[in-house]
C-alpha positions in Angstrom: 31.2 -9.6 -15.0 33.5 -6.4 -15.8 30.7 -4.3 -14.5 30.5 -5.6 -10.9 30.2 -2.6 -8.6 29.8 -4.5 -5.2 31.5 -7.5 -4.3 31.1 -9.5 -1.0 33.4 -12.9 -0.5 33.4 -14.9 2.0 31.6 -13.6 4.6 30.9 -14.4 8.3 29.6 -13.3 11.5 28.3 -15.2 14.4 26.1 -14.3 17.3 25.7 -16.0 20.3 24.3 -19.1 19.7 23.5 -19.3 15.7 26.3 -18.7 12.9 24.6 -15.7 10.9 26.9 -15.7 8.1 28.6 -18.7 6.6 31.3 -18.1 3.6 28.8 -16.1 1.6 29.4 -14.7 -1.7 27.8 -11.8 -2.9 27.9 -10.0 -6.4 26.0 -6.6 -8.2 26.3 -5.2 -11.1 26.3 -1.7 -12.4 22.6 -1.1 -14.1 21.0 -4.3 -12.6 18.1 -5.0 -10.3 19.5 -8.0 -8.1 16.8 -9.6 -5.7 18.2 -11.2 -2.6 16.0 -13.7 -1.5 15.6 -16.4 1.4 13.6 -17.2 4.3 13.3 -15.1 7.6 16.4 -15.5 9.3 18.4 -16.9 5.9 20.8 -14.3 6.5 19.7 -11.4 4.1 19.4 -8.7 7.0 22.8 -9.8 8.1 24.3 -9.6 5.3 23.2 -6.1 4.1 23.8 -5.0 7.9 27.2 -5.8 7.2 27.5 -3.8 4.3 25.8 -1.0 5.4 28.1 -1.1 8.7 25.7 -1.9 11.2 27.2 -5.2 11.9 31.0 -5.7 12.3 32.0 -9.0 10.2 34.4 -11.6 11.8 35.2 -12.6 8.2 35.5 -11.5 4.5 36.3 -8.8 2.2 33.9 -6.0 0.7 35.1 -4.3 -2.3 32.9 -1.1 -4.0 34.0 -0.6 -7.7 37.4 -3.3 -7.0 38.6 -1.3 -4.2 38.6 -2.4 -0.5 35.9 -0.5 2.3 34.8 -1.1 5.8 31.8 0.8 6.8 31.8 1.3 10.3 28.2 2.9 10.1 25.6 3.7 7.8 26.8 7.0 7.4 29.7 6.0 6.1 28.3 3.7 4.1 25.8 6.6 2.5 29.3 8.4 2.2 30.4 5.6 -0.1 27.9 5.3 -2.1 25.3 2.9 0.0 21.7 3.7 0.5 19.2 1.7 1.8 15.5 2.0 1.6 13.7 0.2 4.5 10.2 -1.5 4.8 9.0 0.6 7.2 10.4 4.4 6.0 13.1 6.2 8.0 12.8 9.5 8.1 11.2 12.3 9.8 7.0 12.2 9.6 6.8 15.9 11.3 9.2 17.6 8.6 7.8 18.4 5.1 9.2 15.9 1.8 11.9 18.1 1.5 13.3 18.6 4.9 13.5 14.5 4.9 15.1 14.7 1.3 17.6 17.3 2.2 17.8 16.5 6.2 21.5 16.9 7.4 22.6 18.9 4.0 20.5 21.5 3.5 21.6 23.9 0.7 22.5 27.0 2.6 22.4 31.2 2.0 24.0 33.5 4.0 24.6 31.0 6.9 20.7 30.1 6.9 18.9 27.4 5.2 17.5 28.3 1.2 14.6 27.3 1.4 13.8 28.1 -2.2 16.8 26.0 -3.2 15.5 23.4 -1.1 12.4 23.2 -2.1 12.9 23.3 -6.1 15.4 20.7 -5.9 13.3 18.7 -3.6 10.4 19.2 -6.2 13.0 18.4 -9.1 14.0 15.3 -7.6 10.3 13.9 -6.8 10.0 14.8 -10.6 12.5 12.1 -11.1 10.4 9.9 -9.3 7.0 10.3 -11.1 5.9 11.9 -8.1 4.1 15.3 -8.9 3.9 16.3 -4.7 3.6 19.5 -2.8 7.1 19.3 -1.2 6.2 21.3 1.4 3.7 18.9 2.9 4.6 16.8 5.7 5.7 13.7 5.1 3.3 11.8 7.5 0.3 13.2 5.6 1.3 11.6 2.5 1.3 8.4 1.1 3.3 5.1 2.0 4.7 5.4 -1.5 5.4 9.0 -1.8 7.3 8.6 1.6 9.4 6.0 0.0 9.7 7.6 -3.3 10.9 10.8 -0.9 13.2 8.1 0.6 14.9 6.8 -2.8 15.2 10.3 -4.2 17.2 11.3 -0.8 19.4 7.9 -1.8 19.9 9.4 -5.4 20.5 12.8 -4.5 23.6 11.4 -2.4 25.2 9.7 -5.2 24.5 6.1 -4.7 26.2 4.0 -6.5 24.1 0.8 -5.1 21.1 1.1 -3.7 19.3 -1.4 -1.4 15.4 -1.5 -1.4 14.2 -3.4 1.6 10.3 -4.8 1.1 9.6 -1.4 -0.7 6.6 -3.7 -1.8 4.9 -4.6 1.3 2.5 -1.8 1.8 1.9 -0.4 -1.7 -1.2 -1.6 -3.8 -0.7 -2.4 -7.2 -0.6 0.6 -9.0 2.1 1.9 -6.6 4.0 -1.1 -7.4 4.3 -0.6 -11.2 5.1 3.1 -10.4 7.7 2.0 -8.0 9.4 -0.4 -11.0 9.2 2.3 -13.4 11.6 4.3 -11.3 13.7 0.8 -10.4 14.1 1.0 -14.1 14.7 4.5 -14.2 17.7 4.1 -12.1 18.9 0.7 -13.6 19.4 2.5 -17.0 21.5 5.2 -14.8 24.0 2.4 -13.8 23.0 2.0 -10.5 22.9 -1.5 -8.9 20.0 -2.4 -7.3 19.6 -5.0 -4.7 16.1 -6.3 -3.8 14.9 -7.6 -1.0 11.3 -9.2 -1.2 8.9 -11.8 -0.2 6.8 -11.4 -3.2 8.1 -13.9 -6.0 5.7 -12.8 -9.0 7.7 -9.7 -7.8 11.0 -10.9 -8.3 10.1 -12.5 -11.8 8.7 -9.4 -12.9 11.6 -6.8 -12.2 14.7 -8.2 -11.0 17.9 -9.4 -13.6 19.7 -12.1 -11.5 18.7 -13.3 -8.1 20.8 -15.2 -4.7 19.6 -17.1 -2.7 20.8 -17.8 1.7 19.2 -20.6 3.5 20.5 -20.9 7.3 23.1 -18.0 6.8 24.6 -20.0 3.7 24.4 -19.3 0.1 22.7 -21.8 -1.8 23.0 -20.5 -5.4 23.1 -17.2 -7.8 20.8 -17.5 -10.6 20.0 -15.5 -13.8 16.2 -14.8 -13.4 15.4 -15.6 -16.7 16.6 -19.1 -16.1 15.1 -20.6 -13.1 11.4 -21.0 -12.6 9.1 -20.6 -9.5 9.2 -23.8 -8.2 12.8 -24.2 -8.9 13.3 -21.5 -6.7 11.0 -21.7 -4.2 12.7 -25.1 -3.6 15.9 -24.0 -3.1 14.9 -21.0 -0.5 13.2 -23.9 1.6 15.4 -26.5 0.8 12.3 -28.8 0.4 9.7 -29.7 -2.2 7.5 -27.0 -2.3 4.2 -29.6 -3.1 5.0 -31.0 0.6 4.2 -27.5 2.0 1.2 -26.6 -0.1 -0.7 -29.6 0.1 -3.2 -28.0 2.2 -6.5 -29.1 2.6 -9.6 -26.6 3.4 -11.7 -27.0 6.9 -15.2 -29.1 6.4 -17.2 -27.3 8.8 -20.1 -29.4 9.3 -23.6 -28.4 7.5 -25.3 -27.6 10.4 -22.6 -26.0 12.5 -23.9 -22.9 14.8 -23.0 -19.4 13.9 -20.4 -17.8 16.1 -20.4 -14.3 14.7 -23.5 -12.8 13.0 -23.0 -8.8 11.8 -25.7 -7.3 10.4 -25.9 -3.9 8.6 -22.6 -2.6 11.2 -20.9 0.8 9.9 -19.7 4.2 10.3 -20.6 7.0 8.3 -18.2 8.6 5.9 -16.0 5.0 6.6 -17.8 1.9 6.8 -20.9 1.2 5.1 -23.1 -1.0 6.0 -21.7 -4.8 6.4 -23.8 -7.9 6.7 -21.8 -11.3 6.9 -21.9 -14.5 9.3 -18.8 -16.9 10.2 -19.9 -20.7 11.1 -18.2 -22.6 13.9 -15.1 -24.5 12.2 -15.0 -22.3 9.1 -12.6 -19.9 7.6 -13.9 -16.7 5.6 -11.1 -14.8 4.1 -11.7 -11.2 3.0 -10.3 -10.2 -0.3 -9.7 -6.7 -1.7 -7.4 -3.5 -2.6 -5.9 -1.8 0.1 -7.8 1.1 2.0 -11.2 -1.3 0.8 -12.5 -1.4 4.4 -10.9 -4.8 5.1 -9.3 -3.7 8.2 -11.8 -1.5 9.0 -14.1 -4.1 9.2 -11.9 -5.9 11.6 -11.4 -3.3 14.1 -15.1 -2.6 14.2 -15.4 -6.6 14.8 -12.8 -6.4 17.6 -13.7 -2.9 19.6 -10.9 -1.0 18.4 -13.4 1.4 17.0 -17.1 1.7 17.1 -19.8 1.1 14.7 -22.4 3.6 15.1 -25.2 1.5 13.5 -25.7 -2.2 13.0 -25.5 -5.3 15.5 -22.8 -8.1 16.2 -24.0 -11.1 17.5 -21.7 -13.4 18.9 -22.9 -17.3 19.7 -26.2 -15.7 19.5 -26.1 -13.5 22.0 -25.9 -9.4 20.6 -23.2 -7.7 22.0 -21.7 -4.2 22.4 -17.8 -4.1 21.8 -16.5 -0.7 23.4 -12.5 -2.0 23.5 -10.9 -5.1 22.9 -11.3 -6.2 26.3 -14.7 -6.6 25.7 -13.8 -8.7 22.5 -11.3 -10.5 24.0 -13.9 -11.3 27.0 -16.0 -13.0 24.1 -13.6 -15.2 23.3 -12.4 -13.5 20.1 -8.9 -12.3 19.0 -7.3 -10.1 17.3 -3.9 -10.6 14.9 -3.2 -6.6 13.5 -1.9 -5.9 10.2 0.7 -3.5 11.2 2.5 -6.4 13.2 5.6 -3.7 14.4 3.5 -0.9 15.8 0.4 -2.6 17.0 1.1 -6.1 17.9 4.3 -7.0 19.2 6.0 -5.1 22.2 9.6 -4.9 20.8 11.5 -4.4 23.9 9.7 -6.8 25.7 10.9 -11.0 25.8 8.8 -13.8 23.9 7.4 -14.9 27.1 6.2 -11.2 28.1 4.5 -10.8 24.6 2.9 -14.3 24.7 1.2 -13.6 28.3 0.0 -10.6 27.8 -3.5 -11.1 26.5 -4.0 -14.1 28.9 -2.9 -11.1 31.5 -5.6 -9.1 30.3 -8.2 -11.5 30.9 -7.1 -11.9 34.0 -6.6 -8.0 35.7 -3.4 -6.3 36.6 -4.1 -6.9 40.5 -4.2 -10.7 39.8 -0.7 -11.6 37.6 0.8 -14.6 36.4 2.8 -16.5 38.3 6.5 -16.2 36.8 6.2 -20.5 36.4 3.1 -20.1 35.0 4.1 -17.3 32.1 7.5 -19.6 31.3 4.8 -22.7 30.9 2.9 -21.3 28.4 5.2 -19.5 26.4 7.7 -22.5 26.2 4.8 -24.6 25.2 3.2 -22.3 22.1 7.0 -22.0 21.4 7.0 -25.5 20.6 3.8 -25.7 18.9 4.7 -22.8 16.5 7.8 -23.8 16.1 9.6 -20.0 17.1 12.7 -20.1 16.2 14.6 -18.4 19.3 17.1 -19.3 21.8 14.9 -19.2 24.6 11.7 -17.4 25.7 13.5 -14.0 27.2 15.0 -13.2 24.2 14.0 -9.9 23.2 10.8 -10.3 20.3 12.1 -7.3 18.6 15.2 -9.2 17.8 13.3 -12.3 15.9 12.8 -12.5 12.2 9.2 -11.0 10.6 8.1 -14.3 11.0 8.6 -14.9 14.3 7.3 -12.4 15.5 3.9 -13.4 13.4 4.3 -16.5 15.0 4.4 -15.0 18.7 1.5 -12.5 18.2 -0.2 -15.5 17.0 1.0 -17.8 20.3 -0.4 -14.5 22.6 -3.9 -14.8 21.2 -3.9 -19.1 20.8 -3.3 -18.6 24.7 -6.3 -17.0 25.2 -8.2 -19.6 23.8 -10.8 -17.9 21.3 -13.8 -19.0 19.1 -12.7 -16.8 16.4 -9.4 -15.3 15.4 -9.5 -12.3 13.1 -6.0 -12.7 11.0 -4.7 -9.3 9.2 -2.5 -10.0 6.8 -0.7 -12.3 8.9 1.3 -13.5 6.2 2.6 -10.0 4.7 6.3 -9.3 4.5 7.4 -13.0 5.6 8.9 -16.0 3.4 6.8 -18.5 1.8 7.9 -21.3 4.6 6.4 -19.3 7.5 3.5 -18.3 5.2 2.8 -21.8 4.7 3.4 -22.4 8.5 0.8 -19.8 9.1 -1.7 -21.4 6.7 -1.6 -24.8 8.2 -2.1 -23.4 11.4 -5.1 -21.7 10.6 -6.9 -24.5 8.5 -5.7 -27.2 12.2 -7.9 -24.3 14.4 -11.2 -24.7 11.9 -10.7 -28.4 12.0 -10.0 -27.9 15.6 -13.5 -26.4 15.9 -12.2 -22.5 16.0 -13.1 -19.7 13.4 -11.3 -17.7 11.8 -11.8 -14.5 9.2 -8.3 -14.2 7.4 -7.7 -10.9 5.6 -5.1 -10.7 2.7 -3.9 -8.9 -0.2 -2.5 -12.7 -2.0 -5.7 -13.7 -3.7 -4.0 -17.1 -3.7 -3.8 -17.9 -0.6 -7.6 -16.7 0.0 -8.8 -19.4 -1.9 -6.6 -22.2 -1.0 -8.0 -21.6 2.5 -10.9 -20.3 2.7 -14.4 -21.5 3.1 -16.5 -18.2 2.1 -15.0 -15.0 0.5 -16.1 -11.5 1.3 -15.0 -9.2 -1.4 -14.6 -5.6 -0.4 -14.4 -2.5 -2.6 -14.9 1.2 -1.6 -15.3 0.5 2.1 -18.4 -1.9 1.7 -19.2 -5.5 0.7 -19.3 -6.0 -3.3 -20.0 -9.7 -3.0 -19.6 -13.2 -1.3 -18.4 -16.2 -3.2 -18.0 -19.3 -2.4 -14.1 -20.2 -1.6 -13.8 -22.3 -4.6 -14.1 -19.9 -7.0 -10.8 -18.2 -9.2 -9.0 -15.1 -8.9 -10.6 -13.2 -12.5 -13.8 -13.4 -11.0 -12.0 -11.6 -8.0 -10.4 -9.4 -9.7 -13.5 -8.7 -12.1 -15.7 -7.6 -8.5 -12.8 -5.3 -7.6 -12.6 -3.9 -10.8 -15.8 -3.4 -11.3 -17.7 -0.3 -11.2 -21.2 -2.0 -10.4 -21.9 -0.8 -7.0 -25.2 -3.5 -6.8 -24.0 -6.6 -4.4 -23.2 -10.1 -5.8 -23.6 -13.3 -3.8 -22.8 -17.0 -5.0 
């Protein structure tokens, strides 16, 4: 322990209502990658909030290489030696990869900016990366993981000492992933410490060194990784046996149950080919594949977000044209996004306003809920979802990942649908709320509902779902039958064999 570079003791804050921060320890090392792991609302954005000197701590002591600091902001903290690397990427999408690199600190000639300086350096660092990148592009044209490699390279180029990477996972496919631990283990070898935040445990087993653990703003424990298996920590984030959780049991839709949704042949040239698939009253299909495999595409055609130009959607037998949501909502289907921040939640808007607002809809702006009438029915999905918040006016942009899943979830269960198209409703929160999420979904099948549930966690497709659709190069490589494992899975994506499979 003579190479700790960050030290956290005893630390608390407390905000109105809910103790955040409890007495908890923190420790990092100089060239490790420590995960920081917990449920939403455990206290990990708290606690790195209070490093990073976006909150103000009522208690404890932070030392940075054994001496004493208290960041009052997060420039101060980058001034330090603190960067942090957020889930969704901070910068600048209008200004090219090295304007966001170099933003605030341009090297400069002659009172102007150098650009050549600039840009070689920017190209230099991305190097570093593994990133081989036009530098002058913008940075909203490029990749997820080239904006957060752009990100981290800004973090190095200050001089970080520790460096916090916040779900850097979430949105990258596989490939991206290994690339992005190659460069974690760049930087470990460099002596930088490395905290980790993540929902994804394989993900924790695969790169980090040691690993803490917060449950209800309290530490529970500081492991080695190497010395703690899954279940074993999986129990202590909970605080409950994990087999109590997973013991989920699939829908039995019945034999001869009707077909609410029938799509035959839908598509959109140069996008979408041509899909052909059927959902049953009471059953789940879940829809596995890589990302950009025309999962989500799929969806948004289903719901009226965009427009298939050929093909027909039949819902409860009846074929229908879907020219906006409205239209889909009107036939009693919903729609759960998988970009939860910009397209489903309203962030400055209270639980109660996001929660009404598809039953709104329905309804028509001249003809709106009663104030009663909106507090009714978001208290009472509140209770059935188990939201953790205060009360219903809270702000939703103030709630945990999960919560917020849970809410856009509560807006569309208002609304009553047949079928509820899930998009990776389960991405970016902790194994409690995905589990939440999961039960809820197989109680609507049993309940009589539908559902289509996309996701990138091939584990969770089959432990819920009734029929798979397996997408690969934005079309349908093949329908299984929900029990079958994840090689065969993995095999259709893999494969290059554009002919269909079925089973």
């Amino acid at each position: 322990m003579n190479d700790i570079i960050l030290e956290m003791k005893g630390m608390e804050i407390a905000f109105p209502g809910v103790k955040a921060l409890d007495k908890v320890d923190f420790t990092l090392l100089k060239g490790e990658v420590h995960a920081l792991l917990g449920e939403n609302g455990a206290g990990k954005s708290t606690l790195i909030k209070c490093l990073t000197g976006v909150h103000r701590m009522d208690a404890g002591t932070i030392l940075l290489e054994a001496k004493p600091i208290r960041p009052s902001n997060t420039q101060e903290a980058q001034r330090l030696g603190i960067s942090t690397v957020y889930q969704e990427v901070n910068l600048c999408p209008n200004l090219t990869v090295a304007e966001n690199i170099f933003i605030g600190r341009q090297p400069m000639k002659r009172g102007r900016i150098d650009w050549k300086t600039m840009n070689k350096r920017a190209s230099e660092l991305m190097g570093l990366m593994g990133m081989d990148v036009d530098v002058t592009r913008t940075l909203g044209t490029c990749s997820i993981a080239i904006q957060q490699m752009a990100s981290i390279a800004r973090a190095v180029d200050v001089n970080a000492k520790v460096l916090i990477l916040d779900e850097p996972t979430s949105s990258l496919d596989e490939n991206e992933v290994q690339h992005l631990f190659r460069v974690m283990n760049d930087l470990k070898q460099r002596g930088l410490g490395i905290v980790f935040i993540t929902h994804f445990l394989d993900q924790v087993f695969a790169i980090s060194d040691r690993l803490t653990v917060l449950r209800n703003g309290k530490l529970v424990g500081q492991f080695e990784t190497s010395k703690i298996n899954k279940l074993e920590l999986v129990t202590s984030m909970i605080g409950k046996d994990i087999n109590v959780i997973y013991s989920l049991k699939k829908a039995q839709p019945k034999e001869d149950a009707p077909q609410v949704l029938e799509v035959d042949n839908i598509g959109i040239p140069a996008k979408v080919e041509d899909i052909s698939f059927d959902v049953k009253k009471g059953e789940l299909v879940g829809f596995a594949g890589l990302l950009g495999s025309g999962r989500t595409e799929t969806a948004e055609m289903l719901f009226g977000v965009t427009h298939p130009t050929k093909g027909e959607i039949t819902v409860h037998g009846k074929r229908v044209q879907l020219k906006a949501p409205l239209d889909a909502i009107l036939q009693k289907m919903a729609f759960c996004p998988e970009d939860r921040k910009r397209d489903g939640i309203i962030g400055d808007l209270s639980v109660r306003e996001n929660i009404t607002l598809a039953v709104q809809a329905t309804r028509g702006f001249l003809h709106p809920m009663k104030r009663k009438e909106q507090e009714e029915l978001a208290d009472k999905y509140i209770r059935i979802l188990s939201i953790s918040t205060p009360d219903a006016e809270k702000r939703v942009g103030e709630l945990s990942g999960g919560n917020q899943q849970k809410v856009i979830l509560a807006r569309w269960l208002a609304t009553q649908p047949d079928l509820l198209i899930l998009d990776e409703p389960t991405r970016g929160i902790d194994v409690g709320a995905k589990a939440e999420i999961q039960r809820l979904m197989l109680e609507m099948c049993e309940e009589g509902k539908s559902v289509i549930f996309i996701s990138s966690e091939l584990d969770e497709i089959i432990r819920c779902s009734n029929r798979i659709i397996v997408m690969r190069d934005m079309s349908k490589a093949a329908e299984l039958d929900g029990d079958t494992q994840q090689a065969e899975i993995l095999k259709i994506i893999a494969s290059e064999d554009e002919k269909e499979v079925s089973a």
